[in-house]
Z-matrix of the N, CA and C atoms (Angstrom, degrees):
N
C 1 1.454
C 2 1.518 1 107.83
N 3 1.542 2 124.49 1 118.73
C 4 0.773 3 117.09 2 -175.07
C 5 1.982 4 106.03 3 -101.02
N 6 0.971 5 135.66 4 130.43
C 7 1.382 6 140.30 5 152.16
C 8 1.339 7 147.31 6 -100.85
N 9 1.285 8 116.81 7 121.86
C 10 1.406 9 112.77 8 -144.24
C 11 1.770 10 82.26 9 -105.63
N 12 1.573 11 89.95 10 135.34
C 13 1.335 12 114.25 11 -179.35
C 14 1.641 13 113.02 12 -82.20
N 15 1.154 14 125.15 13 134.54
C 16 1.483 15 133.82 14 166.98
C 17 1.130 16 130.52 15 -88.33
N 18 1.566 17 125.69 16 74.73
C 19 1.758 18 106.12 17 175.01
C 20 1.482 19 131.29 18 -73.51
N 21 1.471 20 101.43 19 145.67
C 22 1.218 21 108.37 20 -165.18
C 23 1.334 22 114.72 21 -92.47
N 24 1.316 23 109.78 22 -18.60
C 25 1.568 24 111.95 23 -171.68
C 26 1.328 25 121.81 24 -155.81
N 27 0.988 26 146.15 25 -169.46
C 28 1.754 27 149.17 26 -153.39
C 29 1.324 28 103.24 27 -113.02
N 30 0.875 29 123.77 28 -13.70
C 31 1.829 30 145.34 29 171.24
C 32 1.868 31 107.22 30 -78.99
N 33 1.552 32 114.47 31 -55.87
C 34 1.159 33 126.06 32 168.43
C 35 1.572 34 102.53 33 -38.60
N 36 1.025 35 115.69 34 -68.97
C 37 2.095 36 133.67 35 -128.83
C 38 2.013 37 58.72 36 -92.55
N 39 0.818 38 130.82 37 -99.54
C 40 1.865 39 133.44 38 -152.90
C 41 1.567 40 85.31 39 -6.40
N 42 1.371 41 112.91 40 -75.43
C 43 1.094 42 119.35 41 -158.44
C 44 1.843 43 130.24 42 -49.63
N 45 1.353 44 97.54 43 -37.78
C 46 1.657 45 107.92 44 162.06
C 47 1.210 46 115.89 45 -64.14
N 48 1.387 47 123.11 46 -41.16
C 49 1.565 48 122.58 47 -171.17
C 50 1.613 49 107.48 48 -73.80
N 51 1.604 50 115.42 49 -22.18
C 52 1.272 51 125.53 50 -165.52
C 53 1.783 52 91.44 51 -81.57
N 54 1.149 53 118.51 52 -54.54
C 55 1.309 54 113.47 53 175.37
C 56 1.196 55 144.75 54 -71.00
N 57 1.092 56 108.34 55 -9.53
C 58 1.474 57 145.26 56 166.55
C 59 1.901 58 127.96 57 -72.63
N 60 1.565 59 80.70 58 -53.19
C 61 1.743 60 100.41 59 178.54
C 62 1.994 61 104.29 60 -35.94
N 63 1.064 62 113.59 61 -80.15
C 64 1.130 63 120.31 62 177.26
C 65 1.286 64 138.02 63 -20.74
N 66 1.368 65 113.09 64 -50.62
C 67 1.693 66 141.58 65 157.81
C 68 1.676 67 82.68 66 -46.29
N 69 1.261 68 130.13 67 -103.26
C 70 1.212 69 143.64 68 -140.32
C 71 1.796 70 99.89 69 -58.12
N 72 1.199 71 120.41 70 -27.32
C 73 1.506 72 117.03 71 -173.55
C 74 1.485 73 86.53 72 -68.31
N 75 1.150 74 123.24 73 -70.85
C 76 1.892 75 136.19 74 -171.19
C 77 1.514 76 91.86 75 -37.45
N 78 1.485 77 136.84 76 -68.73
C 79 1.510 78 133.79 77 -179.72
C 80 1.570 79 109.04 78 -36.09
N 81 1.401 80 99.32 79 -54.88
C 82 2.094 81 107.48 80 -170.89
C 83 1.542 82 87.93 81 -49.45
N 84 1.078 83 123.06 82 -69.73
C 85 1.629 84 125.59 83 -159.32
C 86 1.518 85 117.39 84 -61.18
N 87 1.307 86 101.97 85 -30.42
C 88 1.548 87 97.12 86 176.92
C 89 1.462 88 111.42 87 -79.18
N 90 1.567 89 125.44 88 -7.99
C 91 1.138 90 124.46 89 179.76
C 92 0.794 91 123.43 90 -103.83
N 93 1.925 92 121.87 91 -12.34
C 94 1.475 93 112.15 92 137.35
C 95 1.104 94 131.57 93 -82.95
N 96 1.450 95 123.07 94 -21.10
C 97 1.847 96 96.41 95 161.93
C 98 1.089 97 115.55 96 -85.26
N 99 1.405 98 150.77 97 8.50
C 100 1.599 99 132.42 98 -175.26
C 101 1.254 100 96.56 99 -114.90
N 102 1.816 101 133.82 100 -52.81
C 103 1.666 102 119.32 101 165.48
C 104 1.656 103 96.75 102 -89.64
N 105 1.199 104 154.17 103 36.27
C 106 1.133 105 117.65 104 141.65
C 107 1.721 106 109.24 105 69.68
N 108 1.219 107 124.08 106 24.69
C 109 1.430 108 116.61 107 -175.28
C 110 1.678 109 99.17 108 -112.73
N 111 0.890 110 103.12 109 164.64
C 112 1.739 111 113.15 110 -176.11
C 113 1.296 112 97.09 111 -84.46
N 114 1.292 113 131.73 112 164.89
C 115 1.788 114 124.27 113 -176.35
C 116 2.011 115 89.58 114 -158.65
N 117 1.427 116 100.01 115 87.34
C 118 1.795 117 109.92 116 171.29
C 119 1.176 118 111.97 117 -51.06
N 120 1.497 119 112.91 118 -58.06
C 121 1.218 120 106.46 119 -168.81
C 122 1.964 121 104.19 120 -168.22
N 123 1.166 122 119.09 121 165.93
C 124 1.990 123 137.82 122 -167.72
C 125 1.165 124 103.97 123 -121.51
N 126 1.144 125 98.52 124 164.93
C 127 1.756 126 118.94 125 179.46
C 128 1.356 127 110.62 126 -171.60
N 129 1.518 128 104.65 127 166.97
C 130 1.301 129 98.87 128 174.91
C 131 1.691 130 103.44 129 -132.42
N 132 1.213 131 113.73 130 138.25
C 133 1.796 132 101.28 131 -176.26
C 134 1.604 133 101.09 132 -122.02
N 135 1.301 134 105.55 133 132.28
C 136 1.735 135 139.77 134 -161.08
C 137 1.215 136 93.98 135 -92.32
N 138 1.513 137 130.08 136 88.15
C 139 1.454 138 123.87 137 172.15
C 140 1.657 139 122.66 138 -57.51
N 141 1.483 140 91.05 139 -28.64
C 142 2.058 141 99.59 140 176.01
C 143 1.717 142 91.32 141 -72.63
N 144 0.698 143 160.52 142 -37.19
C 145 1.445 144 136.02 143 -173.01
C 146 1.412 145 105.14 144 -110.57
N 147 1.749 146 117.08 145 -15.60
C 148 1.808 147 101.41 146 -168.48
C 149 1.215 148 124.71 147 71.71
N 150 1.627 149 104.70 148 14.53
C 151 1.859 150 100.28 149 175.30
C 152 1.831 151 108.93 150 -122.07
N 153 1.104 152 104.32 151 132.94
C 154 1.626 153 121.85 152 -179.13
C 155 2.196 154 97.55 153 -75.34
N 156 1.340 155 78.77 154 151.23
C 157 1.683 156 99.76 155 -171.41
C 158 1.694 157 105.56 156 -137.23
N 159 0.900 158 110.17 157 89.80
C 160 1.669 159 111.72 158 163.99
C 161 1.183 160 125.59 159 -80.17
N 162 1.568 161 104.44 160 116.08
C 163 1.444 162 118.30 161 -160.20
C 164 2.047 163 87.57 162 -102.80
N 165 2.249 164 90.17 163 165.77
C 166 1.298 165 86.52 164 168.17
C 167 1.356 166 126.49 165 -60.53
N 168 1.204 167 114.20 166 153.07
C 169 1.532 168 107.98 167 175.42
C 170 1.521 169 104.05 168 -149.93
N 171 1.281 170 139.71 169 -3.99
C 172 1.389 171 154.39 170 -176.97
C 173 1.632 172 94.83 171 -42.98
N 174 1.457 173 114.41 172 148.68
C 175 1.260 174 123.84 173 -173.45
C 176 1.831 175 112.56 174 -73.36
N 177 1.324 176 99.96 175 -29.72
C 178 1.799 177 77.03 176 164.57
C 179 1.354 178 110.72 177 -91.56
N 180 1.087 179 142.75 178 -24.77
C 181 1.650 180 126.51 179 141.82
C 182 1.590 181 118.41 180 18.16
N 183 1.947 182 71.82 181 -84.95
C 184 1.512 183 93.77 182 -157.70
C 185 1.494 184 107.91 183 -66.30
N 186 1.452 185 128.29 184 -26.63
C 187 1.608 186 140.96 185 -165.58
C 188 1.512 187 114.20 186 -82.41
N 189 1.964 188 110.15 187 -25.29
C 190 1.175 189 119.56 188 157.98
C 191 1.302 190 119.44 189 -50.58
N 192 1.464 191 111.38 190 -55.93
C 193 1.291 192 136.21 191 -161.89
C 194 1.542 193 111.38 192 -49.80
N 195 1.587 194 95.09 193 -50.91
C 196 1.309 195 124.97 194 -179.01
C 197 1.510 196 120.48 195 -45.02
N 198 1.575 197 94.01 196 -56.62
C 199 1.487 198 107.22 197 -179.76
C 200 1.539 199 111.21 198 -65.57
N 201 1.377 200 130.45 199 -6.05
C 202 1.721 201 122.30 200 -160.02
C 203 1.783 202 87.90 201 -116.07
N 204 1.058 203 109.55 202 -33.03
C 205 1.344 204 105.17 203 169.95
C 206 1.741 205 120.07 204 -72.19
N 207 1.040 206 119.71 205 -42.84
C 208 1.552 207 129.29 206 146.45
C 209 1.609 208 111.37 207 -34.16
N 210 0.993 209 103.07 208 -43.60
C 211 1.681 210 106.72 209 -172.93
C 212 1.330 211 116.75 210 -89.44
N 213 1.185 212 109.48 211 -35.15
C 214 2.605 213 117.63 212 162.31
C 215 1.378 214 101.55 213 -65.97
N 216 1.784 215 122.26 214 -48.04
C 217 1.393 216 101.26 215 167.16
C 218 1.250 217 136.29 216 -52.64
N 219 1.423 218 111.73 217 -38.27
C 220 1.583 219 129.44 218 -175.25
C 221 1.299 220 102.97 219 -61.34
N 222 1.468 221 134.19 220 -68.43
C 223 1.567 222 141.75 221 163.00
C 224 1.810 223 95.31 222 -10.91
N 225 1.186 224 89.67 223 -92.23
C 226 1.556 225 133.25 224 -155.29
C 227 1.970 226 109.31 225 -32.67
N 228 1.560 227 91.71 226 -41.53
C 229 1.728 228 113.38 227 165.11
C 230 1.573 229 105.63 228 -70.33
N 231 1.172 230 123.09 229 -44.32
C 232 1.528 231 116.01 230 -175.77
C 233 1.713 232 101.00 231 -74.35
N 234 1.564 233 107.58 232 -59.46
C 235 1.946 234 82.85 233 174.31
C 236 1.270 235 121.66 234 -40.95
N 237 1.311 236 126.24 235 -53.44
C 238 1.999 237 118.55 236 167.69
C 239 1.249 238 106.42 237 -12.53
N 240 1.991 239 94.62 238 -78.94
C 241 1.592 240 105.50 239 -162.73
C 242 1.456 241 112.59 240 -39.83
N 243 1.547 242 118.31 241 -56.50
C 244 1.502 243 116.77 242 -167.99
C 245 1.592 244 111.48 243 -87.09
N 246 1.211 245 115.49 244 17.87
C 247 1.780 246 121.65 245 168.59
C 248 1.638 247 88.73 246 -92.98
N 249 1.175 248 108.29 247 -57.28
C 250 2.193 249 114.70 248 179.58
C 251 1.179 250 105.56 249 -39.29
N 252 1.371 251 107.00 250 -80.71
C 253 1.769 252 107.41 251 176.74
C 254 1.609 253 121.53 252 -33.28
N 255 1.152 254 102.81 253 -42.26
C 256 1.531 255 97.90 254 -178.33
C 257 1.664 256 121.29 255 -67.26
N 258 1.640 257 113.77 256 -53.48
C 259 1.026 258 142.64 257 139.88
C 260 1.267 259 104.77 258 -2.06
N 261 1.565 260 122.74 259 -70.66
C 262 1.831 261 110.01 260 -156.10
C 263 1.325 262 84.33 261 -133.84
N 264 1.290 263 128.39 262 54.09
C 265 1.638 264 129.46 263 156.76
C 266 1.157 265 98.56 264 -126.30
């Protein structure tokens, strides 16, 4: 079942694009380093209203982005390690 969402207000749509942005910065970047394509600029288009939203997408954007996600993985691998250690020590 698909359901098409209705926004009501400028507060709504902020808020999707705000949560959204991120997903699509990580897409821009993976599509220039794995095809190698240039990526100007993202959007997101709201079929319940029919209006396009251009989110940031500028290359330090996306390289910020990069680095903080680099950095939850980095955490996130060491909790493993010291859940393991504990585990079979």
């Amino acid at each position: 079942i698909c359901k098409r969402l209705k926004y009501k207000s400028a507060t709504q749509v902020k808020r999707i694009v705000e949560k959204y942005t991120p997903q699509l910065q990580l897409y821009a970047y993976a599509v220039e380093k794995l095809l190698h394509w240039r990526v100007d600029r993202a959007g997101l288009y709201m079929t319940a209203t029919g209006s396009y939203m251009e989110v940031p997408c500028d290359l330090q954007a996306r390289e910020n982005l990069w680095k903080k996600m680099q950095i939850l993985w980095t955490k996130a691998d060491s909790r493993s390690e010291e859940k393991e250690k504990r585990l079979f020590s």
